[in-house]
PAKE-353038 format. One line per field, with one value per atom (N, C-alpha, C, CB): atom name; residue in one letter; residue number from 1; z, x, y. Coordinates in nm, 2 decimals. Glycine has a CB too. Layout:
% PAKE-353038
atom (CA / ...)
res (A / ...)
n (NUM / ...)
Z (Z / ...)
X (X / ...)
Y (Y / ...)
This chain:
% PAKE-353038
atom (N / CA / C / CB / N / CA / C / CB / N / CA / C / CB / N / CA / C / CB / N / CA / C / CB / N / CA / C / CB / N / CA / C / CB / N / CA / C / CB / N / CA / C / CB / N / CA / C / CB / N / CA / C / CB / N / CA / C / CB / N / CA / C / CB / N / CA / C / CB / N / CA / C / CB / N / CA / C / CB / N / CA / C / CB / N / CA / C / CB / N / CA / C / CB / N / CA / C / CB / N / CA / C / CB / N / CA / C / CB / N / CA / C / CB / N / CA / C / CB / N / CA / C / CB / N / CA / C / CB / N / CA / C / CB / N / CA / C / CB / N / CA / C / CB / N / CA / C / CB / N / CA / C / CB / N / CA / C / CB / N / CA / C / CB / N / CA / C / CB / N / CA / C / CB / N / CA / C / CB / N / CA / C / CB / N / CA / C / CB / N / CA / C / CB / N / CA / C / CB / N / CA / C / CB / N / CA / C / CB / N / CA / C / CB / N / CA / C / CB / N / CA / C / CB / N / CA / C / CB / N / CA / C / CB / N / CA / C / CB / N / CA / C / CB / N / CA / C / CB / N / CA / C / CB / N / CA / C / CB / N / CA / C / CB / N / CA / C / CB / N / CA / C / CB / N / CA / C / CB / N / CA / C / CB / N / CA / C / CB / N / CA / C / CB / N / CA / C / CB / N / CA / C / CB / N / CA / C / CB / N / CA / C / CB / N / CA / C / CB / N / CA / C / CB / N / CA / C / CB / N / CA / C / CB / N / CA / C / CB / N / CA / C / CB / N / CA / C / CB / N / CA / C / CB / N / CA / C / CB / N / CA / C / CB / N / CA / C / CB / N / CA / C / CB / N / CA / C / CB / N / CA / C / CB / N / CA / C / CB / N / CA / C / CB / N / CA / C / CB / N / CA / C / CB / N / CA / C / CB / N / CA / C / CB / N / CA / C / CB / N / CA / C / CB / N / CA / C / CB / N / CA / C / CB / N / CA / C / CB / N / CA / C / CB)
res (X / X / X / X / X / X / X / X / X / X / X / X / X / X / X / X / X / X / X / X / X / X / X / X / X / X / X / X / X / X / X / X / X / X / X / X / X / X / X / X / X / X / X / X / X / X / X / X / X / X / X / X / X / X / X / X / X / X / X / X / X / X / X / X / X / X / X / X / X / X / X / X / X / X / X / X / X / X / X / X / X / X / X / X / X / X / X / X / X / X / X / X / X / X / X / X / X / X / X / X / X / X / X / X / X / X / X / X / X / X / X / X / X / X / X / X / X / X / X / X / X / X / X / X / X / X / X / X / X / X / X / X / X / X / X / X / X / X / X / X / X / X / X / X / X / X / X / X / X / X / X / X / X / X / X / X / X / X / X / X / X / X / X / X / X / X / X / X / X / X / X / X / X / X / X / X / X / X / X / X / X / X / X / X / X / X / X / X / X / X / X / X / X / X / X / X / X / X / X / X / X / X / X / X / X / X / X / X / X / X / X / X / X / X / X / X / X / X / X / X / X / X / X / X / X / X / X / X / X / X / X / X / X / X / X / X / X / X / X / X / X / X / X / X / X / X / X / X / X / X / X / X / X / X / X / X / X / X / X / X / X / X / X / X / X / X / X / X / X / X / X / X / X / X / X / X / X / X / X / X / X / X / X / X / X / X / X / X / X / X / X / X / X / X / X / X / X / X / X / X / X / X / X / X / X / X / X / X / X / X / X / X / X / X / X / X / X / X / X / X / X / X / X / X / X / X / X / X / X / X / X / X / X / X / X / X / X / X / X / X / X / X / X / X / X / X / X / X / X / X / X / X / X / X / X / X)
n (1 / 1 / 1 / 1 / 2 / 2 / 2 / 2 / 3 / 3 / 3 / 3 / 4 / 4 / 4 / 4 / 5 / 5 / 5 / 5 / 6 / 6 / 6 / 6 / 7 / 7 / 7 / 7 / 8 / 8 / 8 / 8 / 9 / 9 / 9 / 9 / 10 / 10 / 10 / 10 / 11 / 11 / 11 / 11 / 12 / 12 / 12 / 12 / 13 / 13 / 13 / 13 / 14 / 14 / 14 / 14 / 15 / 15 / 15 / 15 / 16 / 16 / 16 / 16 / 17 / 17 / 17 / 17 / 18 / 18 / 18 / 18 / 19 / 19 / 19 / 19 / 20 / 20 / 20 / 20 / 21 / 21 / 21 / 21 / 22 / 22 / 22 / 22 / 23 / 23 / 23 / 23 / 24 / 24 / 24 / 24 / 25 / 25 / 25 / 25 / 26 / 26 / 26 / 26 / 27 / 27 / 27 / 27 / 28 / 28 / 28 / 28 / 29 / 29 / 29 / 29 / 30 / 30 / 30 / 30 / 31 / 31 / 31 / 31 / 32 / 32 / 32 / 32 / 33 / 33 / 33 / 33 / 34 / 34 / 34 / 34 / 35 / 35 / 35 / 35 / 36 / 36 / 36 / 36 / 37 / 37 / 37 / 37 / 38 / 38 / 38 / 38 / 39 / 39 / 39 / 39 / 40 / 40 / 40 / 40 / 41 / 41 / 41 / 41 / 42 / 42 / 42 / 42 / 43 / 43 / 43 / 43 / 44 / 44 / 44 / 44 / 45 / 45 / 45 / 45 / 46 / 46 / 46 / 46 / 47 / 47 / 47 / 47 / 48 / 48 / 48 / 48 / 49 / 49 / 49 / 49 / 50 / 50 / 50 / 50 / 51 / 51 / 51 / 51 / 52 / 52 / 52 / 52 / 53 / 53 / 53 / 53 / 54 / 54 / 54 / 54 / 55 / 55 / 55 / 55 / 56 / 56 / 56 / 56 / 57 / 57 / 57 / 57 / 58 / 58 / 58 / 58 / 59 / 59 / 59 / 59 / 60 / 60 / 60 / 60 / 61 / 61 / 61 / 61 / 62 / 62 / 62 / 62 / 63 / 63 / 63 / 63 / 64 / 64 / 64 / 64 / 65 / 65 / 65 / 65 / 66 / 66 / 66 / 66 / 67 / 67 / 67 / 67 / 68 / 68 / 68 / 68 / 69 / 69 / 69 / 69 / 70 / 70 / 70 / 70 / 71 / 71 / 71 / 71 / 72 / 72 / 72 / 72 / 73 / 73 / 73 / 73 / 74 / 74 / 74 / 74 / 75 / 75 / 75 / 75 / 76 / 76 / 76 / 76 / 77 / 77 / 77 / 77 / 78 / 78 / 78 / 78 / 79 / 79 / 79 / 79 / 80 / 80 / 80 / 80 / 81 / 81 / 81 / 81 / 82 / 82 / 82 / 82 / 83 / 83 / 83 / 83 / 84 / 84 / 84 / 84 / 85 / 85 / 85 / 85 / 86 / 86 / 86 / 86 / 87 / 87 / 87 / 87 / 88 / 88 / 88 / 88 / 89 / 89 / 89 / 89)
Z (-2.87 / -2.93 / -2.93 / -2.84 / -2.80 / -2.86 / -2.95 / -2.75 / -2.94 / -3.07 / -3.19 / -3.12 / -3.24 / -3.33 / -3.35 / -3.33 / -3.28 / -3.23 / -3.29 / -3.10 / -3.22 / -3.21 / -3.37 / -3.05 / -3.45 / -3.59 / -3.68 / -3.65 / -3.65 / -3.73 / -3.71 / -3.69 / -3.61 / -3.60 / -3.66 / -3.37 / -3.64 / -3.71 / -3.85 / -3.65 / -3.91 / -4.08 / -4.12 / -4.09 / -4.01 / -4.08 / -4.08 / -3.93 / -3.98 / -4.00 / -4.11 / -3.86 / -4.14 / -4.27 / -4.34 / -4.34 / -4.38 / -4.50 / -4.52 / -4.46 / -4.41 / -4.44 / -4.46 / -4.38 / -4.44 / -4.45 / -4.60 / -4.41 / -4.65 / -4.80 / -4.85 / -4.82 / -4.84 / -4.90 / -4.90 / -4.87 / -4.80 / -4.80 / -4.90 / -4.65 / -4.89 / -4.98 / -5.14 / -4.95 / -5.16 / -5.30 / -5.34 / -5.30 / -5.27 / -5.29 / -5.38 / -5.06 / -5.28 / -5.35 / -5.50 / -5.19 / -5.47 / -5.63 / -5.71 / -5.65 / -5.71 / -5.82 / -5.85 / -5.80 / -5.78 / -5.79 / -5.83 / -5.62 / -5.81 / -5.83 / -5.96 / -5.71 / -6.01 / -6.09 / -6.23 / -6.02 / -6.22 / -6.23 / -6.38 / -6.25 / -6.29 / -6.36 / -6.38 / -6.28 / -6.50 / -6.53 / -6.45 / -6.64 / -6.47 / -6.37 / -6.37 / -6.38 / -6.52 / -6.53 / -6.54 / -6.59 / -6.44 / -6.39 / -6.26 / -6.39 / -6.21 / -6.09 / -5.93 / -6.11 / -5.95 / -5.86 / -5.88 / -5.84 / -5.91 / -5.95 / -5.84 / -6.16 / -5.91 / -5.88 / -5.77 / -5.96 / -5.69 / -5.53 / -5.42 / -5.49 / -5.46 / -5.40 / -5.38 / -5.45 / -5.54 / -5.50 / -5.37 / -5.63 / -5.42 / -5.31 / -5.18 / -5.32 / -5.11 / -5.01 / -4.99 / -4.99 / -5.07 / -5.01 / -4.97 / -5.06 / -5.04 / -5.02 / -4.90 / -5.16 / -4.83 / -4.70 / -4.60 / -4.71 / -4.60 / -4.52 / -4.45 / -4.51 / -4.61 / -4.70 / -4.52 / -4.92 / -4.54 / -4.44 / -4.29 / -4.47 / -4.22 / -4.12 / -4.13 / -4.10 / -4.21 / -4.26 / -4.24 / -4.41 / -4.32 / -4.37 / -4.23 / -4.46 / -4.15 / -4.00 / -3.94 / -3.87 / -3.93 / -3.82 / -3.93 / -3.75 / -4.04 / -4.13 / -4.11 / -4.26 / -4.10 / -4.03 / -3.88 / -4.01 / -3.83 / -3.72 / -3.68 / -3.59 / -3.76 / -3.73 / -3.91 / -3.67 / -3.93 / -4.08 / -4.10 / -4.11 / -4.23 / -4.24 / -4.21 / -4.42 / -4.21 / -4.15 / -4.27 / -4.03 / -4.26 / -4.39 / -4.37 / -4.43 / -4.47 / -4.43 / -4.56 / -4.38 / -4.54 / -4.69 / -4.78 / -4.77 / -4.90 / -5.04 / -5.02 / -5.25 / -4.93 / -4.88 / -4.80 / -4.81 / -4.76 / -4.69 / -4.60 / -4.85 / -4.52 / -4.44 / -4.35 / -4.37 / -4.39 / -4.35 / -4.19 / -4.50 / -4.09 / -3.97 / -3.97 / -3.84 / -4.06 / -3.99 / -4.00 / -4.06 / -4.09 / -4.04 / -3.93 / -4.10 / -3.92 / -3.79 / -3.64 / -3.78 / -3.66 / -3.52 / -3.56 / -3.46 / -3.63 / -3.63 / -3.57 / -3.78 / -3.67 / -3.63 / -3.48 / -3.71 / -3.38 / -3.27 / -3.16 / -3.28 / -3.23 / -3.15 / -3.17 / -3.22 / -3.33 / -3.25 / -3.18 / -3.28 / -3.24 / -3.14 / -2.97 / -3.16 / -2.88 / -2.79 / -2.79 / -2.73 / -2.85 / -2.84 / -2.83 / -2.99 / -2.87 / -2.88 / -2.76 / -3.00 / -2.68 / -2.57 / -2.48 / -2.57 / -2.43 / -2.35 / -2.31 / -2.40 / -2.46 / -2.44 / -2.45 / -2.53 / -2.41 / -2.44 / -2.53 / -2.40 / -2.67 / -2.77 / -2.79 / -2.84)
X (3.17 / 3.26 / 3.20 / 3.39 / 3.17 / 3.01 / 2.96 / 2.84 / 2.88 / 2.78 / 2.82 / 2.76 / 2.98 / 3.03 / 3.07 / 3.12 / 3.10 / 3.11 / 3.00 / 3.12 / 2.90 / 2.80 / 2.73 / 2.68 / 2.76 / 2.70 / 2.81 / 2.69 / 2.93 / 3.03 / 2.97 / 3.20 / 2.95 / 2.98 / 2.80 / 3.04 / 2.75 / 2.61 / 2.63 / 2.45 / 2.67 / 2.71 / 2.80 / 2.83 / 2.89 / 3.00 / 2.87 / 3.17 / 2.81 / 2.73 / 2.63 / 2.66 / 2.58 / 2.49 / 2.57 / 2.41 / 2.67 / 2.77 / 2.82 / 2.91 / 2.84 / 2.86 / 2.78 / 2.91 / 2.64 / 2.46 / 2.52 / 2.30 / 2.50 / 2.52 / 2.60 / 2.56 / 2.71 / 2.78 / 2.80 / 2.87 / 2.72 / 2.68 / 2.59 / 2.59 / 2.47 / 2.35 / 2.41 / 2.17 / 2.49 / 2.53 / 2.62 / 2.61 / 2.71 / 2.83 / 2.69 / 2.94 / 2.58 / 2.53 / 2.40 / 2.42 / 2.41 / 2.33 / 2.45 / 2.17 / 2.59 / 2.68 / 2.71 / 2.81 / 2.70 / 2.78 / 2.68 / 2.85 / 2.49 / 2.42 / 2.39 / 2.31 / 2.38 / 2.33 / 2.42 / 2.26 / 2.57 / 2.67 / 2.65 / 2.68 / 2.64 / 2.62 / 2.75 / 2.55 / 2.82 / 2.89 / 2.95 / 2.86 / 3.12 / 3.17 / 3.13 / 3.33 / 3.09 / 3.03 / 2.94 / 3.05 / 2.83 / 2.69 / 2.73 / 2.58 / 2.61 / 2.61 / 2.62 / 2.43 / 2.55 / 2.56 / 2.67 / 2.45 / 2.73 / 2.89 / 3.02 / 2.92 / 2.96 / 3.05 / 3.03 / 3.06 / 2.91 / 2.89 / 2.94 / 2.68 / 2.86 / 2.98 / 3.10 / 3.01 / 3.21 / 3.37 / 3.40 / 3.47 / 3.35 / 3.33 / 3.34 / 3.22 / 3.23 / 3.21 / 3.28 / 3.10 / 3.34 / 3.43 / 3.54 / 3.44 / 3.57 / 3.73 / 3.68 / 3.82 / 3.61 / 3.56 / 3.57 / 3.42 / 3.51 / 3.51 / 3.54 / 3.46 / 3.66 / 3.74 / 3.87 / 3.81 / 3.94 / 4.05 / 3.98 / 4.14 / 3.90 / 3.86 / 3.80 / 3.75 / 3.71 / 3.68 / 3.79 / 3.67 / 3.89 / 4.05 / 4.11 / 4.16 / 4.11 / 4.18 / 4.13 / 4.09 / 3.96 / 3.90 / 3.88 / 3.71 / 3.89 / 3.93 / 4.05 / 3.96 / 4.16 / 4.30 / 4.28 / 4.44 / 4.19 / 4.20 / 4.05 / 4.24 / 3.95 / 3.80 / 3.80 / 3.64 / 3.80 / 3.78 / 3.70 / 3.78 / 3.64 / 3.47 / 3.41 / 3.41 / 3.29 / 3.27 / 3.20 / 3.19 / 3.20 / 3.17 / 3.03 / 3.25 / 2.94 / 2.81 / 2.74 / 2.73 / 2.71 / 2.73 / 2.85 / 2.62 / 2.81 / 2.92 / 2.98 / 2.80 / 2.86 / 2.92 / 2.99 / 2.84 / 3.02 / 3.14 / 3.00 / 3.29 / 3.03 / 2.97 / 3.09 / 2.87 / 3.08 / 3.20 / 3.13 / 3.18 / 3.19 / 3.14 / 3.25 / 3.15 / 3.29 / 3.35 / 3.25 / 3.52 / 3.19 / 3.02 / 2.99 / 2.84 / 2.94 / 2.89 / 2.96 / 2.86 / 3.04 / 3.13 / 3.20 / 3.26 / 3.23 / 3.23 / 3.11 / 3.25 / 2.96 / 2.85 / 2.85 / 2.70 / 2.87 / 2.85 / 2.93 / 2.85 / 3.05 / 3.15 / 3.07 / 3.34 / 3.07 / 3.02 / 2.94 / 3.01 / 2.80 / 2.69 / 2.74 / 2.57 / 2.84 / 2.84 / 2.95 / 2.85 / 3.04 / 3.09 / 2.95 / 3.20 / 2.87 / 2.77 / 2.71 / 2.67 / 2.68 / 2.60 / 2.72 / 2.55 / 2.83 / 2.93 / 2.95 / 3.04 / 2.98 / 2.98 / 2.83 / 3.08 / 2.73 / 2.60 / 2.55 / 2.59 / 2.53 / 2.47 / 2.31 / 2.53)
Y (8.87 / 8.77 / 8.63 / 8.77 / 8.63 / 8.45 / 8.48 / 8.40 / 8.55 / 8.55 / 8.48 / 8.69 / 8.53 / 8.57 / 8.42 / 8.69 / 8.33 / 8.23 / 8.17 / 8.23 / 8.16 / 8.06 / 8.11 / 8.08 / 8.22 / 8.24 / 8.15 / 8.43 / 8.14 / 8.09 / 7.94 / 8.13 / 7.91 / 7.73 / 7.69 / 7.64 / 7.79 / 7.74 / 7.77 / 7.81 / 7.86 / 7.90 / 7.77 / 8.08 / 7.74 / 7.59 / 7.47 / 7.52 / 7.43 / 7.30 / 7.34 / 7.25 / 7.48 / 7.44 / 7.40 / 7.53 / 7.51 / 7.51 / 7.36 / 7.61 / 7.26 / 7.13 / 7.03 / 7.10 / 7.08 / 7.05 / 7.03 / 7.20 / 7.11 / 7.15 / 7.08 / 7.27 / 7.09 / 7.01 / 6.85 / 7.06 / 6.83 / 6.64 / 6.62 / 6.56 / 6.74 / 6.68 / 6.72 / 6.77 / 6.82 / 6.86 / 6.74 / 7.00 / 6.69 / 6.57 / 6.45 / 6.48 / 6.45 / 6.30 / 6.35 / 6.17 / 6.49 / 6.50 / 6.55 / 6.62 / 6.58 / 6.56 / 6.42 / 6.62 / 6.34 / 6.19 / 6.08 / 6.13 / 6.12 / 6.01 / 6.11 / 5.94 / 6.23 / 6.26 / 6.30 / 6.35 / 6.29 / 6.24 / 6.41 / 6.04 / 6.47 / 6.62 / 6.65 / 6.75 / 6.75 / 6.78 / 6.90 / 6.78 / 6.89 / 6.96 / 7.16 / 6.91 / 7.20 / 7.33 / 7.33 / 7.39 / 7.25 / 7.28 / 7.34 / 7.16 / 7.42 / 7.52 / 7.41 / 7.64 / 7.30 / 7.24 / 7.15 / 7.19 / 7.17 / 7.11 / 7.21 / 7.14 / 7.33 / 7.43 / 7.50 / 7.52 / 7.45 / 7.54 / 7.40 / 7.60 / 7.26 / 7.16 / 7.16 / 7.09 / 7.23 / 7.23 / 7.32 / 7.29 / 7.45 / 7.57 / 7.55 / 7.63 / 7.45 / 7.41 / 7.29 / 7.42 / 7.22 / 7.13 / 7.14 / 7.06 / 7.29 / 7.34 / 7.41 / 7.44 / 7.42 / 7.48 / 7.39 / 7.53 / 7.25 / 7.19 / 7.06 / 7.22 / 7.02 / 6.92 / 6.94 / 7.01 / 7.04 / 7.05 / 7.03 / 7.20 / 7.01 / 6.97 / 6.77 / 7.09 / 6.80 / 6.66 / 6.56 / 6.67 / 6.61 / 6.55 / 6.51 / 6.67 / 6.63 / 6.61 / 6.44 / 6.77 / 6.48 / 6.38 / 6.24 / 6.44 / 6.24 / 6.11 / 6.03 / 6.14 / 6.12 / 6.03 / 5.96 / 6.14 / 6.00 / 5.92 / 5.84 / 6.01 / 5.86 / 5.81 / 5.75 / 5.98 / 5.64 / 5.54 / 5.57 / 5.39 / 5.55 / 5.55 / 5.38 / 5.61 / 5.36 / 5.25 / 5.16 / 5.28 / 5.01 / 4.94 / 4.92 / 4.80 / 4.93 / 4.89 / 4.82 / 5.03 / 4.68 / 4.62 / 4.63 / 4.68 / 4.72 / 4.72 / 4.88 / 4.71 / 4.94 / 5.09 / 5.09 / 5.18 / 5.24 / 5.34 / 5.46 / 5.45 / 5.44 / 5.52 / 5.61 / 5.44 / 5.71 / 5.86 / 5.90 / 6.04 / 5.88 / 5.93 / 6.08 / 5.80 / 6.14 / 6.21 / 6.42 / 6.18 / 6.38 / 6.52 / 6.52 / 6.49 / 6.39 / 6.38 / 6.43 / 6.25 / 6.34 / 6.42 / 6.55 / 6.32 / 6.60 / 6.75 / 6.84 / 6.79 / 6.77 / 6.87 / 6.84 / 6.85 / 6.73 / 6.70 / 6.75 / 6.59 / 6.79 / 6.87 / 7.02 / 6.87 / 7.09 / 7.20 / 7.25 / 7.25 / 7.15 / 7.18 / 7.18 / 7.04 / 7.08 / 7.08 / 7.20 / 6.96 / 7.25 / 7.41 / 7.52 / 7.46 / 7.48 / 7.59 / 7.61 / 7.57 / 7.48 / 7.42 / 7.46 / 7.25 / 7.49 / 7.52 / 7.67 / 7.47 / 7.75 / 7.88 / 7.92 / 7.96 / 7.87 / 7.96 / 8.02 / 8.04 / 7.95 / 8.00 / 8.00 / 7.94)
């Protein structure tokens, strides 16, 4: 049952690997929504959009210059890693 555990929460942080680096080559590369890298982005956002969403209502993103910097990856990947580091992965 760890195992199963510690494969899920490493499958979610790629899966959300992914979907950070895909979010900025749809948006800087401003590809159309029926290109492939369009369509594995949505995929994975609808994956990891409702967690995101959670830790956004209570963690802002942060202003940096004219940007928005989104701390909320981070402390997700930081929580699971320390779930992973707890039950022994």
């Amino acid at each position: 049952m760890i195992q199963i555990v510690c494969y899920a929460a490493t499958a979610y942080i790629g899966i959300m690997l992914v979907s950070i680096i895909l979010s900025y080559v749809v948006m800087i590369g401003q590809l159309p929504s029926d290109h492939v890298a369009s369509r594995i982005w949505r995929l994975f956002s609808r994956l990891v959009d409702p967690v995101l969403a959670r830790i956004r209502m209570v963690v802002k993103p942060v202003r940096i210059g004219s940007a928005m910097l989104d701390l909320s990856p981070i402390i997700v990947i930081i929580a699971l890693n320390i779930l992973q580091a707890v039950i022994g992965c």
